[in-house]
C-alpha angles and dihedrals in degrees: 000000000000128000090257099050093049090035089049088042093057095046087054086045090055099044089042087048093046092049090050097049088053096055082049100055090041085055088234114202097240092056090046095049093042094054092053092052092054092038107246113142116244091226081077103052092091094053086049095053084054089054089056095036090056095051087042091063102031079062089054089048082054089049088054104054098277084109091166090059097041079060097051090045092053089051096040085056083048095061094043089053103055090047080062101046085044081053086055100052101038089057094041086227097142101140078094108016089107089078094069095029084061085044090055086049085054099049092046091052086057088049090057094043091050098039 
C-alpha cells in the first residue's frame, strides 16, 4: 500500500470518525436507533463518543509527527471497531453492519500508515 492511499485512509478515518462522534454527541436519531437494535444502552453512547474522540485525535497527534500515538490511536479505533462489528453480529442485526465494518477498514488502513 503506498504513502498517499494510507495517508488518504487515515484522513478518511479521522473525518468518518469526527462526523460520527458528533452524531453521537447530538443523540441523532440513526445512532440512537442503531445502538438499541444491537443492543447497546444509550446511557453509553457518550462514553463512546469519548472513545472515538480520543482515537480521532490520537490520529491528528500522528498526523503531526507523534507517530506512536497516532498508532495507538489507530488500534485503539480497531478494537473498537470490531467490538462493533461483534455487536453486529451478536445481535444479527447485518442489514448496516457494513458501516463499522468501513470504519474497521479505515482504522486498519491508519494502523498500517502509522506502523
Amino acid at each position: 500500500m503506498s504513502v498517499l492511499m494510507t495517508l488518504t485512509g487515515t484522513i478518511l478515518c479521522i473525518l468518518a470518525n469526527g462526523f460520527e462522534v458528533a452524531a453521537k454527541l447530538a443523540g441523532a436519531e440513526f445512532v440512537l436507533r442503531n445502538s438499541a437494535e444491537v443492543g447497546v444502552p444509550a446511557r453509553w453512547i457518550p462514553y463512546l463518543a469519548a472513545i472515538e474522540a480520543a482515537g480521532v485525535a490520537g490520529l491528528v497527534a500522528g498526523l503531526l509527527g507523534a507517530r506512536l500515538v497516532g498508532l495507538a490511536a489507530a488500534a485503539g479505533l480497531v478494537a473498537f471497531f470490531v467490538g462493533a462489528v461483534a455487536a453486529h453480529v451478536r445481535a444479527r442485526v447485518f442489514h448496516n453492519v457494513a458501516f463499522p465494518a468501513a470504519f474497521l477498514v479505515l482504522a486498519l488502513t491508519a494502523v498500517v500508515h502509522f506502523g
